[in-house]
PDB file of N, CA, C, O and CB in Angstrom:
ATOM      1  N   UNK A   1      -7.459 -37.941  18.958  1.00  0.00           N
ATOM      2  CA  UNK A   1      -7.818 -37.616  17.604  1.00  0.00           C
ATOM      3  C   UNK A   1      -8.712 -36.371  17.550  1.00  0.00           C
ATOM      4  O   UNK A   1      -8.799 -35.583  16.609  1.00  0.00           O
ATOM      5  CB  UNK A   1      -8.511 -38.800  16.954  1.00  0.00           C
ATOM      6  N   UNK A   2      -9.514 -36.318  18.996  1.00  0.00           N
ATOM      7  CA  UNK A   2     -10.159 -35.174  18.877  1.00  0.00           C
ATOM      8  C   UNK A   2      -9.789 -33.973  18.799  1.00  0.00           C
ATOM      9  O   UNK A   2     -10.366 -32.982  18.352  1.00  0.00           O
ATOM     10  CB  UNK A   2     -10.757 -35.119  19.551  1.00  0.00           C
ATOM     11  N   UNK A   3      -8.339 -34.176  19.468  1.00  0.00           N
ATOM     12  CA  UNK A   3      -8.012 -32.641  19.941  1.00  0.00           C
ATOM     13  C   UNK A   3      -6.644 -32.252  18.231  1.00  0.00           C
ATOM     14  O   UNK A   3      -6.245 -31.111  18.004  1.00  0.00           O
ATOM     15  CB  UNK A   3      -6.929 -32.682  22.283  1.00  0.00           C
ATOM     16  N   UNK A   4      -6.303 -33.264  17.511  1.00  0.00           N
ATOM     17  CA  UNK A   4      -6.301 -32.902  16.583  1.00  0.00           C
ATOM     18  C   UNK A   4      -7.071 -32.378  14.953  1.00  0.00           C
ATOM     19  O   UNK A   4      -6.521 -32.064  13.897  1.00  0.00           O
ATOM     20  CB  UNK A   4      -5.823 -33.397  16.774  1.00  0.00           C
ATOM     21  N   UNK A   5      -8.000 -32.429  15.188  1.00  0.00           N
ATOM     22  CA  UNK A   5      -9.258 -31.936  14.428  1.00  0.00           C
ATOM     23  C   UNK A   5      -9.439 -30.879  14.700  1.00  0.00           C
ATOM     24  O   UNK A   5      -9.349 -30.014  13.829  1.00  0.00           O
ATOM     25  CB  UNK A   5     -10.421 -32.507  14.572  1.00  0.00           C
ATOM     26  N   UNK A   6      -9.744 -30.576  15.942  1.00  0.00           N
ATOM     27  CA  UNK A   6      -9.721 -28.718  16.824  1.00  0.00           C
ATOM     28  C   UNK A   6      -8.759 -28.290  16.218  1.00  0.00           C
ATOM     29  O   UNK A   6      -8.879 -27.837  15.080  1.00  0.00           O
ATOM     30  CB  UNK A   6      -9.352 -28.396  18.690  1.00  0.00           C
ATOM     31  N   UNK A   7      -7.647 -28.345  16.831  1.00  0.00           N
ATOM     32  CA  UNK A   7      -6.286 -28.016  16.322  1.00  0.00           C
ATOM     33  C   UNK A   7      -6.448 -27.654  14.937  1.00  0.00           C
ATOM     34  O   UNK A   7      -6.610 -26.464  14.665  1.00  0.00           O
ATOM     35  CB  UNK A   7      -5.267 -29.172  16.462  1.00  0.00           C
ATOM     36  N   UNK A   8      -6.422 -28.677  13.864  1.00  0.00           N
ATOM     37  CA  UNK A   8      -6.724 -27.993  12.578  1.00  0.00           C
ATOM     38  C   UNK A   8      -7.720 -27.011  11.960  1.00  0.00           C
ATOM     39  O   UNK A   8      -7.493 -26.125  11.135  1.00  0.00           O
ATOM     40  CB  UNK A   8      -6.847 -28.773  11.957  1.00  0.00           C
ATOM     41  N   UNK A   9      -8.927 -27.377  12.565  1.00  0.00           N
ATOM     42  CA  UNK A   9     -10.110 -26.061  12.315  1.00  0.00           C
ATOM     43  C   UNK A   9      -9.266 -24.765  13.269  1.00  0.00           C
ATOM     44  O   UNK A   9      -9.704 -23.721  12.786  1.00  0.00           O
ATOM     45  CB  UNK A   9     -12.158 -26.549  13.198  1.00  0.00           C
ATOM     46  N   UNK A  10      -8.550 -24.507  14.074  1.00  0.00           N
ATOM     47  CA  UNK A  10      -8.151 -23.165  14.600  1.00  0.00           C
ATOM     48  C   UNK A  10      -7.309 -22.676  13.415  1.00  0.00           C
ATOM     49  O   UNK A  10      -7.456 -21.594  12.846  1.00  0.00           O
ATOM     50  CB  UNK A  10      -7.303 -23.201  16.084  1.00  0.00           C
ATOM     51  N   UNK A  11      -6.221 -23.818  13.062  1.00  0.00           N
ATOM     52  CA  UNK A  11      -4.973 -23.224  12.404  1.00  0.00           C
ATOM     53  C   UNK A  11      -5.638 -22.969  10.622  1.00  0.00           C
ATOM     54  O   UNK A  11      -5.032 -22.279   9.803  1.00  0.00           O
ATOM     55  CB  UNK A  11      -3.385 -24.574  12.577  1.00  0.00           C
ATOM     56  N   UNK A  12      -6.759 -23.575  10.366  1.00  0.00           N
ATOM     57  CA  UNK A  12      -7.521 -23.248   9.043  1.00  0.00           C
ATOM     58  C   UNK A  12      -8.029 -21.769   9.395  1.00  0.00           C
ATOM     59  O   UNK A  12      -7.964 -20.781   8.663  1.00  0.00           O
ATOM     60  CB  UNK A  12      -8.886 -24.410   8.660  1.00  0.00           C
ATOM     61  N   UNK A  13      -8.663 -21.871  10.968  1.00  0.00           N
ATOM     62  CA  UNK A  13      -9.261 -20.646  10.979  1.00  0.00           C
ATOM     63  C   UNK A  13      -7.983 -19.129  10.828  1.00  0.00           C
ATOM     64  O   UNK A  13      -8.003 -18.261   9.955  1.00  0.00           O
ATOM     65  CB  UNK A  13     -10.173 -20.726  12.508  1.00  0.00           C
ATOM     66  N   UNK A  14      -7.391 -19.206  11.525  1.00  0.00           N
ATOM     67  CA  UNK A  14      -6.033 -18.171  11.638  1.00  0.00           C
ATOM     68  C   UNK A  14      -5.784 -17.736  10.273  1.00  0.00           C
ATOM     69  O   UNK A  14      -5.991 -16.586   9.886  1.00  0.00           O
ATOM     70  CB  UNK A  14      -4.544 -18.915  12.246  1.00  0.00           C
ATOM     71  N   UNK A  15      -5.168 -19.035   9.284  1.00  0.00           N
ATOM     72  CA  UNK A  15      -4.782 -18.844   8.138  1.00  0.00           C
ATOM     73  C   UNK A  15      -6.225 -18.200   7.308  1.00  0.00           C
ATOM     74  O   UNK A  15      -6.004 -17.548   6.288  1.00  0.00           O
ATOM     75  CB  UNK A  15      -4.121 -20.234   7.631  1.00  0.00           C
ATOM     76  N   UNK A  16      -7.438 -18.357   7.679  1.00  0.00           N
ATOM     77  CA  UNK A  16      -8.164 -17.496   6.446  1.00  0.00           C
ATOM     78  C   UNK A  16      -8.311 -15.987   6.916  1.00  0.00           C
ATOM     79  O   UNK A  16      -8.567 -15.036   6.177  1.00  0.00           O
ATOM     80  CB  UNK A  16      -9.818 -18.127   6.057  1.00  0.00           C
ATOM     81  N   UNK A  17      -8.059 -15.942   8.554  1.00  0.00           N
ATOM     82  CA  UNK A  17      -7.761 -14.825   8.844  1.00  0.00           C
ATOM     83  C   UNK A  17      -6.526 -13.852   8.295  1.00  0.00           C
ATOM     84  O   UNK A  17      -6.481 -12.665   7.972  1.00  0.00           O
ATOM     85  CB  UNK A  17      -7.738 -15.020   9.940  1.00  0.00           C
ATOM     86  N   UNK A  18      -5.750 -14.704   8.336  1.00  0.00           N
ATOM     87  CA  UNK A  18      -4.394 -13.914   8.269  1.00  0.00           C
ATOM     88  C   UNK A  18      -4.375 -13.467   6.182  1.00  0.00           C
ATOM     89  O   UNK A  18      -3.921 -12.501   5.568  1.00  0.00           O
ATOM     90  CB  UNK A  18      -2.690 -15.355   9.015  1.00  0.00           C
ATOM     91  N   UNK A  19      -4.921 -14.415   5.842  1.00  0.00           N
ATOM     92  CA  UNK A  19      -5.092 -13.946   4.313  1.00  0.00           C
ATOM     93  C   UNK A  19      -6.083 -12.804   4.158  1.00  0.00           C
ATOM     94  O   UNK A  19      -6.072 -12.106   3.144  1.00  0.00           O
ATOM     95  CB  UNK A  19      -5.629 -15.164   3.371  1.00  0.00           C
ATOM     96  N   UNK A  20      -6.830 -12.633   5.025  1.00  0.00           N
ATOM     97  CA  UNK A  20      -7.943 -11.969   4.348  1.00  0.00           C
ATOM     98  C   UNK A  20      -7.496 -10.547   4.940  1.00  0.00           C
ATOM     99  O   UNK A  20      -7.898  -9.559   4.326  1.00  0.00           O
ATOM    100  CB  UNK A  20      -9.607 -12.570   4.738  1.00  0.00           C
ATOM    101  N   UNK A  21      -6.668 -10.345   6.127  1.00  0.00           N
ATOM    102  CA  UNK A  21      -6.033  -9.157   6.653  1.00  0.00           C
ATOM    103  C   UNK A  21      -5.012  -8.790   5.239  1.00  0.00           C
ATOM    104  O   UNK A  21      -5.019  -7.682   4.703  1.00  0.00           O
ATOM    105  CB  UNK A  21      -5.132  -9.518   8.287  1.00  0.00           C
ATOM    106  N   UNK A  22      -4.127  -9.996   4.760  1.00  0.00           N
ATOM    107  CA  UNK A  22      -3.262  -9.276   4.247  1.00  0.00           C
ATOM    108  C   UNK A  22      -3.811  -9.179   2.582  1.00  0.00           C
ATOM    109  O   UNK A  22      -3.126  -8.707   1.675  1.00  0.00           O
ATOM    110  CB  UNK A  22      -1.806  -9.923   4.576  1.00  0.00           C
ATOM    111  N   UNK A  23      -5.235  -9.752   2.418  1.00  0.00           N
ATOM    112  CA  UNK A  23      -5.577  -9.359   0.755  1.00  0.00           C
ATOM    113  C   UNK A  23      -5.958  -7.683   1.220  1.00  0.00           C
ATOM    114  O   UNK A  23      -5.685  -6.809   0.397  1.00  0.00           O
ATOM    115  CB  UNK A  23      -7.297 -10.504  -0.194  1.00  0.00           C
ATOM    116  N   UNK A  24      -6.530  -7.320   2.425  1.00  0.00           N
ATOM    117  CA  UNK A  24      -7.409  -5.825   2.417  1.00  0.00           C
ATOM    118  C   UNK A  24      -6.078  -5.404   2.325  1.00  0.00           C
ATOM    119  O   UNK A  24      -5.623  -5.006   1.253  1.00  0.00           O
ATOM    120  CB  UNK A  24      -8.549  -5.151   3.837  1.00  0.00           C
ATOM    121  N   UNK A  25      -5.347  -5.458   3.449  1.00  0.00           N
ATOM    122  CA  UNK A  25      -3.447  -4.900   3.219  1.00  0.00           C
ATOM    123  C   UNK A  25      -3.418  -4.276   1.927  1.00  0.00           C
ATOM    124  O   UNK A  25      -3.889  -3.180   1.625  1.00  0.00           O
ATOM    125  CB  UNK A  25      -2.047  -6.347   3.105  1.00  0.00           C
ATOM    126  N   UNK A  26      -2.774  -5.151   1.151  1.00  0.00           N
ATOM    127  CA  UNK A  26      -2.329  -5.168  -0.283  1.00  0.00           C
ATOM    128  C   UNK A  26      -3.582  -4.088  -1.082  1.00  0.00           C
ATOM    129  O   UNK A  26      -3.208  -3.008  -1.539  1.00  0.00           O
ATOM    130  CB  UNK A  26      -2.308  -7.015  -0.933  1.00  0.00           C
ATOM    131  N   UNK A  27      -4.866  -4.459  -1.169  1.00  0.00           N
ATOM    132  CA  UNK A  27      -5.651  -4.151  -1.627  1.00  0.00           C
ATOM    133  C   UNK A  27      -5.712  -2.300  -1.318  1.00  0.00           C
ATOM    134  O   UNK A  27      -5.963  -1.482  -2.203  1.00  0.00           O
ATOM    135  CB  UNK A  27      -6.613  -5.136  -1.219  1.00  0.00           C
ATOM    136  N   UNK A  28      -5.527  -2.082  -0.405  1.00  0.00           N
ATOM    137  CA  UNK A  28      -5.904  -0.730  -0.069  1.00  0.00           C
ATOM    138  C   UNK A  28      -4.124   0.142  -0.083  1.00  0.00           C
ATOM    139  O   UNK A  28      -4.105   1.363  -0.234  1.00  0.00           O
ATOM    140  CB  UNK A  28      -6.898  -0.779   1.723  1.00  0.00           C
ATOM    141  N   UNK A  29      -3.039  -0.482   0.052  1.00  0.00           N
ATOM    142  CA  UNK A  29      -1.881  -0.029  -0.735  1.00  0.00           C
ATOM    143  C   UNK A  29      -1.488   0.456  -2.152  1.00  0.00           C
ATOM    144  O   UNK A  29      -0.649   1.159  -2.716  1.00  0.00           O
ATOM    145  CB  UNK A  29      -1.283  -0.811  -0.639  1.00  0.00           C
ATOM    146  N   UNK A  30      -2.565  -0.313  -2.408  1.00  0.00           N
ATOM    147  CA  UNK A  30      -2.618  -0.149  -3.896  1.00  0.00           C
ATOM    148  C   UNK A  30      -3.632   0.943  -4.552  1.00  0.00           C
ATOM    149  O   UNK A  30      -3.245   1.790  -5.358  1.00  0.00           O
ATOM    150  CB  UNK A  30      -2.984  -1.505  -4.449  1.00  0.00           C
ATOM    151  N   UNK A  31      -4.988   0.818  -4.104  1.00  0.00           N
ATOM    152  CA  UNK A  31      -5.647   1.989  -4.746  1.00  0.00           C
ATOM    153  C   UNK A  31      -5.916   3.374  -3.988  1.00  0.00           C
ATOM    154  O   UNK A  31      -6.433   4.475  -4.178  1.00  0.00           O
ATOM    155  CB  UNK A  31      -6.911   1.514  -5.174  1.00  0.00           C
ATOM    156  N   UNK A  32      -5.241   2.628  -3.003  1.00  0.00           N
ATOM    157  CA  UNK A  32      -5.150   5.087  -2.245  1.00  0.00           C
ATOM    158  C   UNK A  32      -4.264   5.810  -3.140  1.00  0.00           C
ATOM    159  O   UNK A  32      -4.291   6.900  -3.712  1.00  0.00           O
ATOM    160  CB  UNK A  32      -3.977   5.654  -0.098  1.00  0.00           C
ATOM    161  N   UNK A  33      -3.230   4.529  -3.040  1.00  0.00           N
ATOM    162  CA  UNK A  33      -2.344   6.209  -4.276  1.00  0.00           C
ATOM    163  C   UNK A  33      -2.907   5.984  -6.173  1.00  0.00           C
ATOM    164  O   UNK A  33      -2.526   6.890  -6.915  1.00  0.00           O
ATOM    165  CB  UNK A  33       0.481   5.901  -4.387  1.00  0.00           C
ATOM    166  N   UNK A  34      -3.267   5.493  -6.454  1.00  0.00           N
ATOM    167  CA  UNK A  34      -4.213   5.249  -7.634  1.00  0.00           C
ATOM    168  C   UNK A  34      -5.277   6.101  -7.713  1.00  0.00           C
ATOM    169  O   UNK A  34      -5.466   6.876  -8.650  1.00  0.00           O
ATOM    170  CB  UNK A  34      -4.771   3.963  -7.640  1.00  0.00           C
ATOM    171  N   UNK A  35      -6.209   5.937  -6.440  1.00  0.00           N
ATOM    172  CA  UNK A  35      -7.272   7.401  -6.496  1.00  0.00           C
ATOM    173  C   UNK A  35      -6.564   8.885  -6.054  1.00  0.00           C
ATOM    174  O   UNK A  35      -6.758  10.087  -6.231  1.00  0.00           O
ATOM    175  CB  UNK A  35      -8.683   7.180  -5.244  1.00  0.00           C
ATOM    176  N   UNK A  36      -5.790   8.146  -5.488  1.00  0.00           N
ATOM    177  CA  UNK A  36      -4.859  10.525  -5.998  1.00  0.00           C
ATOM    178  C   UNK A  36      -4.220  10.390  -6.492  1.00  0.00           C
ATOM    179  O   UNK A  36      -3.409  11.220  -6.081  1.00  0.00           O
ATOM    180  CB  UNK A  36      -3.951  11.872  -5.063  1.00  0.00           C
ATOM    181  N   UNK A  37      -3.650   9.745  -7.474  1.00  0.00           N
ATOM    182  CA  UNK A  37      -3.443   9.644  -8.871  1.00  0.00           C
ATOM    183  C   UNK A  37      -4.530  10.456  -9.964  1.00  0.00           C
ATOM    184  O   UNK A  37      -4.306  11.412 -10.706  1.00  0.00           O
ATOM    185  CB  UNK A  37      -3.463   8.130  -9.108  1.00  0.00           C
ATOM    186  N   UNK A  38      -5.566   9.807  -9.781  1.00  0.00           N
ATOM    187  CA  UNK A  38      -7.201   9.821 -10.307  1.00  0.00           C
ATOM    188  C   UNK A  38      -7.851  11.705 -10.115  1.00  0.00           C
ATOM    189  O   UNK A  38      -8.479  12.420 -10.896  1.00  0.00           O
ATOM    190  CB  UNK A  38      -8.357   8.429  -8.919  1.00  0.00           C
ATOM    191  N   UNK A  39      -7.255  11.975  -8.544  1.00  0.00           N
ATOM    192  CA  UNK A  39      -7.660  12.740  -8.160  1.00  0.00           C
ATOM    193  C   UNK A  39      -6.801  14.290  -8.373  1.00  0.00           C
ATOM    194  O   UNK A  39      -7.272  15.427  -8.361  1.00  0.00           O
ATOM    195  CB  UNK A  39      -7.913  12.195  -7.079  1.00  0.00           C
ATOM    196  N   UNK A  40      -5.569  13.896  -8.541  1.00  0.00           N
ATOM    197  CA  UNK A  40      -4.335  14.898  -9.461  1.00  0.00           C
ATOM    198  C   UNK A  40      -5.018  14.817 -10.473  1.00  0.00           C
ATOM    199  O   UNK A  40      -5.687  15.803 -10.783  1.00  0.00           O
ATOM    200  CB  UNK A  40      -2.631  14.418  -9.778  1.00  0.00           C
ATOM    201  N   UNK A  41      -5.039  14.257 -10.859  1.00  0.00           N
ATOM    202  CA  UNK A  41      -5.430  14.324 -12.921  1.00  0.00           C
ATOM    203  C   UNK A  41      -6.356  14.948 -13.034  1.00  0.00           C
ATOM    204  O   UNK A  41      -6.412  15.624 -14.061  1.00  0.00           O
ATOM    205  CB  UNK A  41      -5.897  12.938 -13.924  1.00  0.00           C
ATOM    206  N   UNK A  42      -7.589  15.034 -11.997  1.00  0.00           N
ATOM    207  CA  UNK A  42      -8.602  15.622 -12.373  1.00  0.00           C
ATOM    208  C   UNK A  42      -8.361  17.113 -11.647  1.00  0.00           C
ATOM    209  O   UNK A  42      -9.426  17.692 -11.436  1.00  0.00           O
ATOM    210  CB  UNK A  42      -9.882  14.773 -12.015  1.00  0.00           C
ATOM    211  N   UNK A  43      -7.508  17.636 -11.346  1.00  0.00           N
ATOM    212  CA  UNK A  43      -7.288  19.054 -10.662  1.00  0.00           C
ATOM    213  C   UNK A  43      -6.583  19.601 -11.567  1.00  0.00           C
ATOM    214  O   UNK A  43      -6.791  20.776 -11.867  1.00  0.00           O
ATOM    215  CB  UNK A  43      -6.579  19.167  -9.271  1.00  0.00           C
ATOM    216  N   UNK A  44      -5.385  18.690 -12.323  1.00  0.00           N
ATOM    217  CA  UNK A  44      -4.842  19.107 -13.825  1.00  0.00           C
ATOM    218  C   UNK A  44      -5.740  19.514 -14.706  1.00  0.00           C
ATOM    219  O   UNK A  44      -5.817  20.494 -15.446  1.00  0.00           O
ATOM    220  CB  UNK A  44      -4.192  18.059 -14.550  1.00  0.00           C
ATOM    221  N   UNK A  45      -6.295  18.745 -14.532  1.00  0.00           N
ATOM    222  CA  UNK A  45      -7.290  18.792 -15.699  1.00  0.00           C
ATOM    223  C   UNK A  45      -8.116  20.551 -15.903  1.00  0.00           C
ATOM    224  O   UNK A  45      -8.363  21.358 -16.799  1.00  0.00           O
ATOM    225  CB  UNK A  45      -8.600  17.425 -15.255  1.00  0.00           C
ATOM    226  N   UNK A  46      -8.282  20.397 -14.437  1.00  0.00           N
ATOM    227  CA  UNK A  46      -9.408  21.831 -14.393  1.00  0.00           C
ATOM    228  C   UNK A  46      -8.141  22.771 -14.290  1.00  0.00           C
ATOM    229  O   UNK A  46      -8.510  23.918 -14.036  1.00  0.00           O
ATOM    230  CB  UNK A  46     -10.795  22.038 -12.748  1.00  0.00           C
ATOM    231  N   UNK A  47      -6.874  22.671 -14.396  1.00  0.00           N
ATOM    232  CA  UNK A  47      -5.962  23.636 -14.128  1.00  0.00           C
ATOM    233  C   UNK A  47      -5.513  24.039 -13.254  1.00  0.00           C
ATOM    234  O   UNK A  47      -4.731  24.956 -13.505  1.00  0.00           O
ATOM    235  CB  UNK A  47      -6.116  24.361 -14.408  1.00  0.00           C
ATOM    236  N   UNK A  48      -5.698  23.611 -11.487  1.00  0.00           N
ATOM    237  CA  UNK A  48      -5.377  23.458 -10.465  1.00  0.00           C
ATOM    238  C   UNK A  48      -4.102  22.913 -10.554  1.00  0.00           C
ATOM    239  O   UNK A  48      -4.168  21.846 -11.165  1.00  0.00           O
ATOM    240  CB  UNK A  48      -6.217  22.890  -9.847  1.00  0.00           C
ATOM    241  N   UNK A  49      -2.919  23.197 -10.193  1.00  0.00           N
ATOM    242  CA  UNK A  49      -1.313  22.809 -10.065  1.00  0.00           C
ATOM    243  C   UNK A  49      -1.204  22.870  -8.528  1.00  0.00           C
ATOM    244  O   UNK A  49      -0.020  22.867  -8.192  1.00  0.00           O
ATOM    245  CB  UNK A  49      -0.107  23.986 -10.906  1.00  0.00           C
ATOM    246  N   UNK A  50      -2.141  22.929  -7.385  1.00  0.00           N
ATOM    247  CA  UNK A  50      -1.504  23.462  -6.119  1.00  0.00           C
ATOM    248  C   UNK A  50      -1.363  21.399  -5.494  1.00  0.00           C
ATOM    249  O   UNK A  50      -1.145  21.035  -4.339  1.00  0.00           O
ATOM    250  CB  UNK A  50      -2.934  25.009  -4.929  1.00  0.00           C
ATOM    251  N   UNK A  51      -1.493  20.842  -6.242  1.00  0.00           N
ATOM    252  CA  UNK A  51      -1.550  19.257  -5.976  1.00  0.00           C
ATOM    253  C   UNK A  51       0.048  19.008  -4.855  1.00  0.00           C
ATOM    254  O   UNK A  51       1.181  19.365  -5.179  1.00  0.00           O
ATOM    255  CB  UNK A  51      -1.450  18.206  -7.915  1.00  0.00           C
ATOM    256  N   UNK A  52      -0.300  18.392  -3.694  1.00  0.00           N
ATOM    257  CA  UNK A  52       1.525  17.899  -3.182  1.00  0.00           C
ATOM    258  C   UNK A  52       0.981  16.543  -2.937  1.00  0.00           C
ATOM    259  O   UNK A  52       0.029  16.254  -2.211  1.00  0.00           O
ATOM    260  CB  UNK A  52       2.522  18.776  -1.425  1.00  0.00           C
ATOM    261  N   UNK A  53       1.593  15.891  -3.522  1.00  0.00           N
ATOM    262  CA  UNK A  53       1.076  14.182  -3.304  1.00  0.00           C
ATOM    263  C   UNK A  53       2.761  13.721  -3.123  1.00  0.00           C
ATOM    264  O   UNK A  53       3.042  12.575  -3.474  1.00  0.00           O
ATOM    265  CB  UNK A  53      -0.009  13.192  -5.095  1.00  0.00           C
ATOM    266  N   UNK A  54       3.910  14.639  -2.563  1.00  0.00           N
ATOM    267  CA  UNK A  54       5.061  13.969  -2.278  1.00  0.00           C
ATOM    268  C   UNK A  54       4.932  12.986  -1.056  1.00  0.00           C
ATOM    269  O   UNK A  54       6.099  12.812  -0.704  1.00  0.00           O
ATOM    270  CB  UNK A  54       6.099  14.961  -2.067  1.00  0.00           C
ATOM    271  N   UNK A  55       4.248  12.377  -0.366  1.00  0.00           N
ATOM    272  CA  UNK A  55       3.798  11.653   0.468  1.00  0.00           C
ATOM    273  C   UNK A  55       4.030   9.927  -0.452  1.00  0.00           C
ATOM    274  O   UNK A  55       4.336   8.919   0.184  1.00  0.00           O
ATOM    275  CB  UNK A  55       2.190  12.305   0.889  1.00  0.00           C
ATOM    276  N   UNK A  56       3.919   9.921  -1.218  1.00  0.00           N
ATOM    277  CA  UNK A  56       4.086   9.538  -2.498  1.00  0.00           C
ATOM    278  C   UNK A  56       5.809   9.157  -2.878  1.00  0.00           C
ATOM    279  O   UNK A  56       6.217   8.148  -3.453  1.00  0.00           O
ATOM    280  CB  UNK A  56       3.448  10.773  -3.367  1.00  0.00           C
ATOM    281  N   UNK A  57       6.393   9.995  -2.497  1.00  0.00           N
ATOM    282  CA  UNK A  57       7.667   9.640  -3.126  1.00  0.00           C
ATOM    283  C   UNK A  57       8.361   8.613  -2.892  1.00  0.00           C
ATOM    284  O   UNK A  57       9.037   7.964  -3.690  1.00  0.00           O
ATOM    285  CB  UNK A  57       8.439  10.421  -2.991  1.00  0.00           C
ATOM    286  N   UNK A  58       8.143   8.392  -1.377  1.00  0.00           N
ATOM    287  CA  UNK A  58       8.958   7.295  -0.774  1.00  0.00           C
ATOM    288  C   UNK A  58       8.799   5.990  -0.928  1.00  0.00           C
ATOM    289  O   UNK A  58       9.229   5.087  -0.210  1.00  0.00           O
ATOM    290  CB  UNK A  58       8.951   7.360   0.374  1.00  0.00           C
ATOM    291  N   UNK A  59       8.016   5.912  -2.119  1.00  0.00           N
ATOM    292  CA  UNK A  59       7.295   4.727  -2.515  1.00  0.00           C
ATOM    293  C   UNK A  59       8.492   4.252  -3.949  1.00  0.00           C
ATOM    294  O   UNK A  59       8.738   5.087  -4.819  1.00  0.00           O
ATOM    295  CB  UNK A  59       5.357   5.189  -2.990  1.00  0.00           C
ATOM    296  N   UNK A  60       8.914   3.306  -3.974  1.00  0.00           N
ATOM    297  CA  UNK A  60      10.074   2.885  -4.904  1.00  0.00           C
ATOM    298  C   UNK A  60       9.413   1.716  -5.737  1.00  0.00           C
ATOM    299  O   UNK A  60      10.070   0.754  -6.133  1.00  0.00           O
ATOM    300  CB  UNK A  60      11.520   2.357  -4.030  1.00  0.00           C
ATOM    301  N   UNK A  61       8.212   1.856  -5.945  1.00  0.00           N
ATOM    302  CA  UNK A  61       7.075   0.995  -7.086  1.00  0.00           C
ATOM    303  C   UNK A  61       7.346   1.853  -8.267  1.00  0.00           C
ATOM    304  O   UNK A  61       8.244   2.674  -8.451  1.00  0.00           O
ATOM    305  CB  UNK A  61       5.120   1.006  -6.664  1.00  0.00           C
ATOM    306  N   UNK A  62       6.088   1.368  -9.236  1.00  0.00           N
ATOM    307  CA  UNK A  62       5.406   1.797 -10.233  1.00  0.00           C
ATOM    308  C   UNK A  62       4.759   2.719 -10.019  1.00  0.00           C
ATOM    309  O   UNK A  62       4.953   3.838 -10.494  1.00  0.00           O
ATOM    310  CB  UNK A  62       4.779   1.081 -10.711  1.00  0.00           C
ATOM    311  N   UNK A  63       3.491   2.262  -8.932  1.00  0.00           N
ATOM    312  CA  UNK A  63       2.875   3.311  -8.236  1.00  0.00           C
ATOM    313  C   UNK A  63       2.944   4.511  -8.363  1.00  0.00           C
ATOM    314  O   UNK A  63       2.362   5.354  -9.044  1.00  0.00           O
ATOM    315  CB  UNK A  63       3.052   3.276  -7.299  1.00  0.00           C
ATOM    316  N   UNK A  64       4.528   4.497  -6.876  1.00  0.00           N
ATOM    317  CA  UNK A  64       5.239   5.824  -6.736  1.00  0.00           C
ATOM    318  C   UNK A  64       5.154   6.573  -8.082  1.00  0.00           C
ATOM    319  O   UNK A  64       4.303   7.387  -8.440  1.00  0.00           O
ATOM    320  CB  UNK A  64       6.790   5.622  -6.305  1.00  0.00           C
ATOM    321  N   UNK A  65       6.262   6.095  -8.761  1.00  0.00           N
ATOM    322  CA  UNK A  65       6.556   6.792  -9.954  1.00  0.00           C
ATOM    323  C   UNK A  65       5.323   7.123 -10.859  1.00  0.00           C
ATOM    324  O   UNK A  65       5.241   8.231 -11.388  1.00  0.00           O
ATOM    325  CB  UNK A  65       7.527   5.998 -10.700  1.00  0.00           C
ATOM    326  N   UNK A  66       4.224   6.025 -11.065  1.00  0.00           N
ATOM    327  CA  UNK A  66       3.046   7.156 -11.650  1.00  0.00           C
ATOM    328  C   UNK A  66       2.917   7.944 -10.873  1.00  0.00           C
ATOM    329  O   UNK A  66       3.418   9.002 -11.254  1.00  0.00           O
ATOM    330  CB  UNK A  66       1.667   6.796 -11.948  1.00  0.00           C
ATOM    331  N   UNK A  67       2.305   8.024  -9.535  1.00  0.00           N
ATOM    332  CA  UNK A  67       1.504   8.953  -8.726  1.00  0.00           C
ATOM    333  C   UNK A  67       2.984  10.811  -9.362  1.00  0.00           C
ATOM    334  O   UNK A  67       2.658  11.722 -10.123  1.00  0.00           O
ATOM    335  CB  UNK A  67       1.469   8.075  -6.253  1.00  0.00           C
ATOM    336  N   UNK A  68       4.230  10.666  -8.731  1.00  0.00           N
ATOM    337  CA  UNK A  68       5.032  11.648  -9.054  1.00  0.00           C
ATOM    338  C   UNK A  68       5.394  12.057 -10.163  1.00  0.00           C
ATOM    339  O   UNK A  68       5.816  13.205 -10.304  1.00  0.00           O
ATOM    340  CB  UNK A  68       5.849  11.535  -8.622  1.00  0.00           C
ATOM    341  N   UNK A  69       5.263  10.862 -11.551  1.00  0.00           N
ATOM    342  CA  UNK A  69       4.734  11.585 -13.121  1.00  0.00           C
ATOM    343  C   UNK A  69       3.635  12.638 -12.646  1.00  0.00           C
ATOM    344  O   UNK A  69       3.046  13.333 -13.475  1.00  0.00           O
ATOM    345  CB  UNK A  69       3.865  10.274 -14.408  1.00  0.00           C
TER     346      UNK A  69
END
């Protein structure tokens, strides 16, 4: 019985690991191209056009398509 208790505190432990890798994942997919998004707009803004954020394209989201609006 003991060695199933271990067993479960590892596989609890893994799983809050493995979530918390894939919330930063997700999390940081999402607002890099959002802040050069942020960061185009504000070079538009001042009239700067030399922006290449096609790095960007290959992205087949929403995202993508804001960031290349």
């Amino acid at each position: 019985m003991e060695g199933a208790r271990e067993t479960m505190f590892i596989l609890g432990a893994l799983a809050i690991a493995f979530a918390l890798t894939l919330a930063i994942f997700l999390t940081t997919s999402i607002t890099g191209p959002l802040k050069a998004s942020v960061q185009a707009a504000n070079k538009i803004a001042a009239k700067d056009l030399t922006i290449d954020l096609s790095k960007y394209k290959k992205r087949g989201d929403e995202i993508g398509d804001l960031v290349q609006a």
